[in-house]
N, C-alpha and C positions, 0 to 999 in steps of 0.2 A: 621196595625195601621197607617202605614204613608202613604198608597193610602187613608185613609178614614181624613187624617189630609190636605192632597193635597185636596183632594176634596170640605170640606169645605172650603179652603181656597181661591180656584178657584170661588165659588159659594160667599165669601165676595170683590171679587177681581172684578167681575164681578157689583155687584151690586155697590160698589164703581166708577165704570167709567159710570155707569147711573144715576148717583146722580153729577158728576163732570160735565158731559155732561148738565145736568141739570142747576146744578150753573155756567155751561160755564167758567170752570176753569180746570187747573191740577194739576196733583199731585206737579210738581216741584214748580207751581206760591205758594200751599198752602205752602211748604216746605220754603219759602221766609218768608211766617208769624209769626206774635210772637206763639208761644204754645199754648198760650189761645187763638187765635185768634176764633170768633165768628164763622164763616164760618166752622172751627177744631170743635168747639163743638157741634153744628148740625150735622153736619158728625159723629163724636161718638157716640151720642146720638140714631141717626137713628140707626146704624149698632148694638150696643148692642142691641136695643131692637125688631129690626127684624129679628137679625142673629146670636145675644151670639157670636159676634166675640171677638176674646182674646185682651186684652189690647197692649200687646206687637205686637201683628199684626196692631192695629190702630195706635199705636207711629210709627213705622215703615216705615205705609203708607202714614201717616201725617206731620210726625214729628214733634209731639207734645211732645218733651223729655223723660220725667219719664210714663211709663206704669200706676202708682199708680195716676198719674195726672189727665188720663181719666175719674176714677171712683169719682174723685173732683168734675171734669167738670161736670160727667151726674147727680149725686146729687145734685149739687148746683141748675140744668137745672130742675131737678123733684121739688126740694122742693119753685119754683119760683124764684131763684136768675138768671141771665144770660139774659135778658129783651132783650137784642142784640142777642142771640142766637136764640131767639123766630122767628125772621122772616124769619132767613136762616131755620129752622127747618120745619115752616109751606111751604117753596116753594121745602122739598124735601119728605115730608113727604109719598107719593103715591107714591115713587120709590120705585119696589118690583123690584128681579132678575125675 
């Protein structure tokens, strides 16, 4: 169970530094930003919905605080709330691992 929980997590870890490459950022400049920062909920958004990454792996690598916060973010981001999230989402949108 834990080479198959490494593994996934290798494979969100990966596709994480091709999405930052992208946004021409890193993990520590995000970790500077507020929680909700727009850029953090892009980044969530993407990785939930191309890779069912766990909450607590995204706070983690974001730090974005409370794990429950993420699934704030990406519903707010689904039901149209998040208008500022919209344009970091659209320019990482085609980053697959």
């Amino acid at each position: 169970m834990q080479a198959k929980t490494e593994a996934r997590e290798s494979l969100w870890d990966a596709l994480l530094d091709r999405i930052l490459d992208r946004l021409q950022t890193s993990r520590s400049e995000l970790r500077r930003e507020r929680k909700s920062a727009a850029r953090k909920g892009a980044i969530a958004v993407h990785l939930k919905q191309t890779t069912g990454a766990k909450n607590p792996w995204i706070t983690g690598q974001l730090g974005m605080g409370d794990p429950n916060g993420v699934s704030r973010y990406v519903g707010m981001f689904r039901r149209g709330g998040r208008p500022d999230v919209q344009s970091f989402f659209q320019r990482i949108t085609d980053v697959r691992t």
